[in-house]
C-alpha positions in Angstrom: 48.9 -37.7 -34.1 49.7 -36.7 -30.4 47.5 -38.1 -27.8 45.7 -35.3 -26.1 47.3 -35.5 -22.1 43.7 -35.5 -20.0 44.4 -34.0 -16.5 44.5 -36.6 -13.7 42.4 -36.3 -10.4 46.0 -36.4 -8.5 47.7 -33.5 -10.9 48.2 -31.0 -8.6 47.7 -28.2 -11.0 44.1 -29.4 -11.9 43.4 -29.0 -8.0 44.5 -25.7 -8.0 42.2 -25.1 -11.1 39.0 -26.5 -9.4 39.9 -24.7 -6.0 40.3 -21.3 -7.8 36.4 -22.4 -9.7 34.6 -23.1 -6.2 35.9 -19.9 -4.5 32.7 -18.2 -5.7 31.6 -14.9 -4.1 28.1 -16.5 -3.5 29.8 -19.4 -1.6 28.1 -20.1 1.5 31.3 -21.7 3.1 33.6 -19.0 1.7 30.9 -16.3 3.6 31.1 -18.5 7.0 35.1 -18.6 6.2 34.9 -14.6 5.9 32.6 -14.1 9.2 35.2 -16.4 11.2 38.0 -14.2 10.9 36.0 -11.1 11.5 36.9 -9.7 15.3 34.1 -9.7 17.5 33.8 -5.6 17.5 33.1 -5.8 13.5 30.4 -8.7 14.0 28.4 -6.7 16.3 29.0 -3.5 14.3 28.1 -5.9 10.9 25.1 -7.1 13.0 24.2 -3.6 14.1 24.4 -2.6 10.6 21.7 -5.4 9.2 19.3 -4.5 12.4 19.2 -0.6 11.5 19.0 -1.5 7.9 16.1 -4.0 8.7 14.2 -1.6 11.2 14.1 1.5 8.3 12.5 -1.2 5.5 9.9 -2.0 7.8 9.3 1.8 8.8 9.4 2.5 5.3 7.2 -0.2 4.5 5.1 0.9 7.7 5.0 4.9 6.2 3.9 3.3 2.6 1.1 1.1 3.5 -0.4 4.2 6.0 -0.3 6.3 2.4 -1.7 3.4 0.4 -4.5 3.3 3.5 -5.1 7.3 3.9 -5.5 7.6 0.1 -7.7 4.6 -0.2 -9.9 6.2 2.6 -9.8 10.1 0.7 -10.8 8.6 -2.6 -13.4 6.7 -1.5 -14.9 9.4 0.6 -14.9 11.3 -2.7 -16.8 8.5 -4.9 -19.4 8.6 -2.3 -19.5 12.1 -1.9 -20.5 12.3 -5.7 -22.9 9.6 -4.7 -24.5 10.9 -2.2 -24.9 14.6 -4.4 -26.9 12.4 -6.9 -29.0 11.5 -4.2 -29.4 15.1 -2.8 -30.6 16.4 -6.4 -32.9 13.9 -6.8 -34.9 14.7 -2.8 -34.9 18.1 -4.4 -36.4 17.3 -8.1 -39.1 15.1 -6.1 -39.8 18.3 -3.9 -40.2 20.1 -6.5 -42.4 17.6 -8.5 -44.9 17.0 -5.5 -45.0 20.9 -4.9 -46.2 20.9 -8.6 -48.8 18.3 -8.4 -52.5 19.7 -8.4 -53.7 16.6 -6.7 -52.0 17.4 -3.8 -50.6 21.0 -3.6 -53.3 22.7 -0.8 -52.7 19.6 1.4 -51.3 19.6 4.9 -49.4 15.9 4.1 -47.4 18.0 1.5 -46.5 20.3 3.7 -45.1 18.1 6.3 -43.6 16.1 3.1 -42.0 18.9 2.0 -40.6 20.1 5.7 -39.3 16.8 6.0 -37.6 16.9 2.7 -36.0 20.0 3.2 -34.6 18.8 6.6 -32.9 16.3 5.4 -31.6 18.0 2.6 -30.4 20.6 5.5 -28.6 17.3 7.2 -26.8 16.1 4.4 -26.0 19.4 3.3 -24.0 20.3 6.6 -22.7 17.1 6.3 -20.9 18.2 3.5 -19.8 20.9 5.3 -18.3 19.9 8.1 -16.5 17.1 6.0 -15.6 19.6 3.5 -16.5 18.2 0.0 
């Protein structure tokens, strides 16, 4: 049986083996290494480069968060829009319940009830309108 020959810390081949493994493309000294030898003009143009790329994330980021925002605000508008219809039909079934009523139909309180009713019917109504849902 041969002995097996393990590589020795001074064999000059087994430090070119383990400098070939640490040059790794992730290698922070091998990146420093790279930005050394780069001439000033490509720095700046390099740094240039990661400042526009920078600026348009953060207007894109900027542009998505105003959609996210605007949308938020249109959708909600709409859930209480159907919220506030509810509301509407119910002033008009209770107008047309107290107009019903033989307690109180030949009264002037109804009457001034019922104007009252209808104007804010009238309000909300050209509410709608104007904020066209």
């Amino acid at each position: 049986m041969e002995k097996e020959k393990l590589p020795n810390k001074e064999d000059p081949n087994l430090k070119e083996e383990n400098s070939e493994l640490s040059l790794d493309k992730n290698d922070p000294k091998e990146t420093e290494e790279k930005e050394e030898q780069l001439s000033p003009e490509d720095e700046i143009a390099n740094l240039k480069d990661k400042i526009a790329r920078t600026f348009a994330e953060m207007e894109n980021q900027r542009r998505r968060f105003e959609k996210e925002k605007d949308e938020a605000f249109e959708y909600g508008g709409y859930s209480f829009a159907r919220e506030t219809l509810n509301l509407l039909d119910n002033l008009e079934r209770s107008k047309q319940t107290l107009e019903n009523d033989e307690t109180i139909k030949d009264k002037d309180t109804l009457k001034k009830l019922i104007e009252h009713i209808d104007i804010i019917n009238k309000d909300m109504i050209s509410i709608f309108k104007k904020k066209q849902y």
